[in-house]
Structure formats: structure tokens, C-alpha cells
RODONU-65238 format. One record per residue (C-alpha): residue in one letter; residue number from 1; x, y, z. Coordinates in Angstrom, 1 decimal. Layout:
// residues N
+----+-----+--------+--------+--------+
! aa !   i !     xx !     yy !     zz !
+----+-----+--------+--------+--------+
!  a ! NUM !      X !      Y !      Z !
...
+----+-----+--------+--------+--------+
// end
This chain:
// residues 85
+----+-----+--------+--------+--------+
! aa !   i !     xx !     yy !     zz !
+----+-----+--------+--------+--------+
!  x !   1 !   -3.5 !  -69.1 !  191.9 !
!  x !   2 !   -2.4 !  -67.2 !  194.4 !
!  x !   3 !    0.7 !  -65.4 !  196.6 !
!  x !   4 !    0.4 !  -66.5 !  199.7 !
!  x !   5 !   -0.1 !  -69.5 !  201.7 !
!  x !   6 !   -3.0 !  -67.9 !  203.9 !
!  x !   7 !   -4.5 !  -66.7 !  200.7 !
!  x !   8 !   -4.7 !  -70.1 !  199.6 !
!  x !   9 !   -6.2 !  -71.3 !  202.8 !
!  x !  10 !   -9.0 !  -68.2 !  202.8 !
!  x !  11 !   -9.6 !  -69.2 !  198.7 !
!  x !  12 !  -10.0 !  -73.2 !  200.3 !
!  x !  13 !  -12.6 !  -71.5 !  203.4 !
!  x !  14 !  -14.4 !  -69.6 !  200.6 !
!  x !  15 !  -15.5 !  -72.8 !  198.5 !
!  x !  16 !  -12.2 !  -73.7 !  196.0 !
!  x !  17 !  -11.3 !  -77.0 !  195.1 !
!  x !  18 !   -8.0 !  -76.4 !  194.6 !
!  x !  19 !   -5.8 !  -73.0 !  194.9 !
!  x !  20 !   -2.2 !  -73.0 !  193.5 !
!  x !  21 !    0.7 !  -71.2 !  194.9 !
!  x !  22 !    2.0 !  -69.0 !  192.0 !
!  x !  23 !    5.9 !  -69.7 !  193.7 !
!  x !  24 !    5.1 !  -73.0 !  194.0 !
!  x !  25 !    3.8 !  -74.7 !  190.9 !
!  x !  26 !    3.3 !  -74.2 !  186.6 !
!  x !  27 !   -0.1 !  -74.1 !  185.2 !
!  x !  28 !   -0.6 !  -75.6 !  181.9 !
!  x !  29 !   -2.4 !  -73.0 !  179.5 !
!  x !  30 !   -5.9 !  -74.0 !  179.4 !
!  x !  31 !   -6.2 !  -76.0 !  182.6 !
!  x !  32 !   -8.3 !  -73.4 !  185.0 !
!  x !  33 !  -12.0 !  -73.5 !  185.9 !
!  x !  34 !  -11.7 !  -69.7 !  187.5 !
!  x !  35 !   -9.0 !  -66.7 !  187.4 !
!  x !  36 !   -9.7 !  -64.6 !  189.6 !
!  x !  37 !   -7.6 !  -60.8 !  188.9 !
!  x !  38 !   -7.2 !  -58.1 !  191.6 !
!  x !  39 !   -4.3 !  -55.9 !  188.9 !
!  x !  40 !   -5.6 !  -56.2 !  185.8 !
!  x !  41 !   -2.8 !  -54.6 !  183.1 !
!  x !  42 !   -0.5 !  -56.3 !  180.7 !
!  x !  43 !   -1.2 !  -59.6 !  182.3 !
!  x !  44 !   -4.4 !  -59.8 !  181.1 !
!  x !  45 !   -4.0 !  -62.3 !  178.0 !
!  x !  46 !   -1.2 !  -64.3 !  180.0 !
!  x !  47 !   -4.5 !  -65.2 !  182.8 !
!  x !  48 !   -6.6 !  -65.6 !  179.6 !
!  x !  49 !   -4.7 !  -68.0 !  178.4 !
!  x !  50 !   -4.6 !  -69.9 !  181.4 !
!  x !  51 !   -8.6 !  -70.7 !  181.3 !
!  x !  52 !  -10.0 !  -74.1 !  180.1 !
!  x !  53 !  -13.0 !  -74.7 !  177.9 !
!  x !  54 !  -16.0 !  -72.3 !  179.6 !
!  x !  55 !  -13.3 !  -71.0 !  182.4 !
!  x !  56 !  -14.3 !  -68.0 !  183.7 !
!  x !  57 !  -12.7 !  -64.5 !  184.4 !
!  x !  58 !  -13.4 !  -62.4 !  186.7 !
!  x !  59 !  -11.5 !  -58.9 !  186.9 !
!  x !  60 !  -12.3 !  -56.9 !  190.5 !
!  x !  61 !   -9.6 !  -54.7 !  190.3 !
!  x !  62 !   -7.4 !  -52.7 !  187.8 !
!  x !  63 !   -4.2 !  -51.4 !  189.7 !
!  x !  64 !   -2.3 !  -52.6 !  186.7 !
!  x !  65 !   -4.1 !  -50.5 !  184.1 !
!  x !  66 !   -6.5 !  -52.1 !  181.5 !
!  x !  67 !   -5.3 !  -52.3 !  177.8 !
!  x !  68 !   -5.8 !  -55.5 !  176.7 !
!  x !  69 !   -3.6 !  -56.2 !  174.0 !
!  x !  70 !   -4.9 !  -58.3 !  170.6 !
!  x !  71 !   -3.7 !  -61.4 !  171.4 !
!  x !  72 !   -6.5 !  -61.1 !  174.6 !
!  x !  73 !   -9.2 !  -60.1 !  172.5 !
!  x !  74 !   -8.9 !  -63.2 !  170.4 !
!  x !  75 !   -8.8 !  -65.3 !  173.6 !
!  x !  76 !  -11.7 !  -63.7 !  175.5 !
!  x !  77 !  -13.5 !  -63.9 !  172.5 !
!  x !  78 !  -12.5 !  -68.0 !  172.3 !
!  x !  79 !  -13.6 !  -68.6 !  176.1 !
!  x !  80 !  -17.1 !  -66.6 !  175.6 !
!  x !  81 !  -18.5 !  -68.7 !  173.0 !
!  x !  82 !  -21.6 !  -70.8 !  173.3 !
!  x !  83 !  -21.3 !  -74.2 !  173.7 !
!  x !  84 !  -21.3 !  -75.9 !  170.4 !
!  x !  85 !  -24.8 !  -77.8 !  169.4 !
+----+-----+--------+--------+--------+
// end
């Protein structure tokens, strides 16, 4: 998800199968492979939310502050788990 239309097409050059427009489209909770967070801050365990089963987070910047509140702890902790078996 991005902001920008030649965001998206750099994200497309860089390897992604698919980049949404944040403008343009809803994500269903649970449906990412990747979120990738420049800010950081409150909207931490709304972009947790939004990873599928073994999605991955990356956070590479915190201009938003970093104080993940409970609700993200439980949903980091949900997407970190082994694989059961």
C-alpha cells in the first residue's frame, strides 16, 4: 500500500506483485504478504492487522513515534508463530 502512483510503479520495479493505492482501494484485515512502514506510531496494530498468515512487517522508519499499543502486541505475537506441525 502505498501514496502515490509513482510509488507504486517504483514498489512494481523493485519486485512486488501487487501494490495498492491507499486512496484507491480497502484492504481486507489479514489479506497482505508484506507491510512495509516508513512512520511507525499509533498505526502500528492497524498495519498489523492487515498481515495474512506468515505476513511479514517490516518497520524502517519511526517518524510517528513507537508505542505499540496492547492490541499490537497480541497481533505481532499471532503473525510470529511457528508454523503449526
Amino acid at each position: 500500500m502505498t501514496s502515490s502512483t509513482s510509488r507504486a510503479q517504483r514498489l512494481l520495479t523493485l519486485g512486488a506483485t501487487e501494490v495498492v493505492r491507499r486512496d484507491e482501494a480497502t484492504v481486507r484485515p489479514a489479506d497482505l504478504d508484506l507491510v512495509v512502514d516508513t512512520v511507525g506510531g499509533p498505526d502500528l496494530g492497524a498495519h498489523l492487522r492487515l498481515l495474512g498468515p506468515y505476513g511479514r512487517y517490516l518497520l524502517c522508519g519511526a517518524a510517528g513515534g513507537f508505542r505499540p499499543a496492547p492490541t499490537s502486541r497480541r497481533s505481532w505475537r499471532s503473525t510470529t508463530a511457528p508454523p503449526p506441525g
